[in-house]
C-alpha positions as a Markdown table, in Angstrom:
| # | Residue | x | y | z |
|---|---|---|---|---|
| 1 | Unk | 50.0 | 9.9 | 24.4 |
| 2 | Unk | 48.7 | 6.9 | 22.9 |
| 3 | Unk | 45.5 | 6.8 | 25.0 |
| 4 | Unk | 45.0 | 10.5 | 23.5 |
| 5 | Unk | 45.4 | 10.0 | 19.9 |
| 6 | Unk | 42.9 | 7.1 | 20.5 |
| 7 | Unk | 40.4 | 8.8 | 22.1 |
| 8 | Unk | 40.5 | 11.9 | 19.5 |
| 9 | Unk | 40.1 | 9.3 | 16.7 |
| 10 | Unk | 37.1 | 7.9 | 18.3 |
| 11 | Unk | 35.6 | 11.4 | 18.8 |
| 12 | Unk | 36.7 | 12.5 | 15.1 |
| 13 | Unk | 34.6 | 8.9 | 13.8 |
| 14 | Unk | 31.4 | 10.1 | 15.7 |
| 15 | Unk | 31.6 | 12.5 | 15.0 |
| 16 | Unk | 31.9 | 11.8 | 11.0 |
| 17 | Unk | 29.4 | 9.1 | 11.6 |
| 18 | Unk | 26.7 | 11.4 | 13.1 |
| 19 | Unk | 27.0 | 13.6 | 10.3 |
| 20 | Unk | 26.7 | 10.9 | 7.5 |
| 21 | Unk | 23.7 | 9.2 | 9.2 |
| 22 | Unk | 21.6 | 12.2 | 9.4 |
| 23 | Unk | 22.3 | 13.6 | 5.9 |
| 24 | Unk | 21.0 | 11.0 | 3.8 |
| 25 | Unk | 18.1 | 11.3 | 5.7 |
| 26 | Unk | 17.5 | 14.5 | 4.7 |
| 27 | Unk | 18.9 | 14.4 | 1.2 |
| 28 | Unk | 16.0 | 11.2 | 0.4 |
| 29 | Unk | 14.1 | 13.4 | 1.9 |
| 30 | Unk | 13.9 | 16.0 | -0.7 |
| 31 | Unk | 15.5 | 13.6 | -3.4 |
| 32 | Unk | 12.6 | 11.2 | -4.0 |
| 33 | Unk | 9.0 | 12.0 | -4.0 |
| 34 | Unk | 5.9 | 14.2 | -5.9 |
| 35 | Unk | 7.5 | 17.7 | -4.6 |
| 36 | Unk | 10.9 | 17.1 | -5.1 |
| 37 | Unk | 10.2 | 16.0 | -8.5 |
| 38 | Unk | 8.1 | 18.4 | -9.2 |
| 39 | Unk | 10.7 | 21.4 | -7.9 |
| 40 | Unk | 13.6 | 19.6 | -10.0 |
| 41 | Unk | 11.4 | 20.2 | -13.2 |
| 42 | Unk | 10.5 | 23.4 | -12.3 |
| 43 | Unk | 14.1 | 24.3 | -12.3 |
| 44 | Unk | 14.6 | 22.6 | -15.5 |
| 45 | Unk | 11.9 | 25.0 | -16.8 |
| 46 | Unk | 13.2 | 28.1 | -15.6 |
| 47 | Unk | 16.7 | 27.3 | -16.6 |
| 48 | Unk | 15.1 | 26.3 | -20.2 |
| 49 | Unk | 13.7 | 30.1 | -20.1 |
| 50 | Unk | 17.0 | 31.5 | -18.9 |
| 51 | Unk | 19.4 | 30.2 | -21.3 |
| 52 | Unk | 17.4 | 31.5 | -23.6 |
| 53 | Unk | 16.2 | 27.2 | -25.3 |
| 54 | Unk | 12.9 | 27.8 | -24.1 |
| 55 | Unk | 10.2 | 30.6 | -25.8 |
| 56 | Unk | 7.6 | 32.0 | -23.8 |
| 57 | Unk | 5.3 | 30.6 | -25.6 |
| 58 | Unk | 6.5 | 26.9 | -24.4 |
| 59 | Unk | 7.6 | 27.9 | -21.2 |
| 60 | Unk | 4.0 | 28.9 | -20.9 |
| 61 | Unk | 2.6 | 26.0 | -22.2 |
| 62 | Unk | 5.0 | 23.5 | -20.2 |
| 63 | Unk | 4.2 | 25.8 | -16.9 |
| 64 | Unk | 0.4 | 25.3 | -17.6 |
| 65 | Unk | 1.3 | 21.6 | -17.7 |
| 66 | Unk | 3.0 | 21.4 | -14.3 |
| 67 | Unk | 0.1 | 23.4 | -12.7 |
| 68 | Unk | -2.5 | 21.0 | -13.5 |
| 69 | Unk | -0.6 | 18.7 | -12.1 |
| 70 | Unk | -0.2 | 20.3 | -8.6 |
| 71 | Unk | -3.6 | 20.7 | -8.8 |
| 72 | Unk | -4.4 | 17.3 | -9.3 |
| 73 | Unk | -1.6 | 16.0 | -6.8 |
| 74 | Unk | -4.0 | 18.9 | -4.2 |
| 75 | Unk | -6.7 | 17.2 | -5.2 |
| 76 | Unk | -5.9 | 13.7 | -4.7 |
| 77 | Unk | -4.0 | 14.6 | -1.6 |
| 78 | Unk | -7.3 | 16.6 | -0.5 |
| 79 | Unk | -10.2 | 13.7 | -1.1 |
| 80 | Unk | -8.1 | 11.2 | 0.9 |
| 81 | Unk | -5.6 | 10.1 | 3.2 |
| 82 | Unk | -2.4 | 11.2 | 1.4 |
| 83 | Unk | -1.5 | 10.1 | -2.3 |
| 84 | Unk | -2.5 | 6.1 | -2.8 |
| 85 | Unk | -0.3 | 3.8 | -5.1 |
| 86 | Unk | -2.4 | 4.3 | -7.9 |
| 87 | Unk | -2.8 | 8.4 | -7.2 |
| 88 | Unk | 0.7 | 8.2 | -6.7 |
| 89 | Unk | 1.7 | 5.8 | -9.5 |
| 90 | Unk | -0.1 | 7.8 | -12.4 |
| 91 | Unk | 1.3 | 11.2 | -11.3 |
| 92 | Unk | 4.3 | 9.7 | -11.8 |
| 93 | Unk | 3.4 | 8.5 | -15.1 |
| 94 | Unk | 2.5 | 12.2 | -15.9 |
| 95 | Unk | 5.0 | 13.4 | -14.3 |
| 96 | Unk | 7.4 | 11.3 | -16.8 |
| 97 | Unk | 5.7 | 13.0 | -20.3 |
| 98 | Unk | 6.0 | 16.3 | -18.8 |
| 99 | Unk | 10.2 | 15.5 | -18.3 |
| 100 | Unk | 10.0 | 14.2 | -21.8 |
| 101 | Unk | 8.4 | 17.0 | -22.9 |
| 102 | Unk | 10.7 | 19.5 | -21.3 |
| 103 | Unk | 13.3 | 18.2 | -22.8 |
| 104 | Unk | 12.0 | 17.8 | -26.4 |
| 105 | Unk | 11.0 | 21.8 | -26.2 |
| 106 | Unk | 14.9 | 22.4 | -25.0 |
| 107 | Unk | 16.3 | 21.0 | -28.0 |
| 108 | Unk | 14.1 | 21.5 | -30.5 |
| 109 | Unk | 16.8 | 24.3 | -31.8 |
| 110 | Unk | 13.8 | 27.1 | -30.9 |
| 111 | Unk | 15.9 | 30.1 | -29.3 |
| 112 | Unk | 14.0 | 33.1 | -28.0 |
């Protein structure tokens, strides 16, 4: 009896150990990183427009934002060997105004 209890215990921590070592993985995966950033604001924008704290007119302007930035992300990506440090470091930089910016045009106390 003791032998089995053992054994399941063992197979139940693999089993738990498995999982949690390939889920973080994937979750960094998508956490960190250009796209994922880029997908997280994009939700803040079309939850903005949805709750109604975003106008059309900003959501328009803040969308035109975000797709010169893919475009320049498609460029950099595009004229070299993936994103360098720099490439890498001043989308980042733009990528940090555009948050700012979504977040000044959700509470600005503008409704639709």
């Amino acid at each position: 009896m003791n032998k089995v209890s053992i054994a399941g215990f063992s197979l139940a921590a693999l089993v738990v150990l498995a999982t949690a070592s390939s889920q973080p993985a994937e979750a960094k995966q998508w956490q960190y990183g250009v796209n994922a950033r880029q997908h997280r604001q994009h939700n803040r924008i079309c939850n903005g427009v949805q709750s109604g704290q975003l106008t059309k007119r900003e959501s328009r302007r803040i969308r035109g934002q975000e797709a010169v930035l893919r475009k320049q992300e498609a460029y950099y990506r595009a004229t070299g060997n993936g994103l360098s440090n720099k490439e890498r470091n001043r989308l980042e930089r733009e990528q940090n105004h555009l948050s700012h910016e979504i977040y000044n045009q959700k509470h600005d106390g503008q409704t639709r």
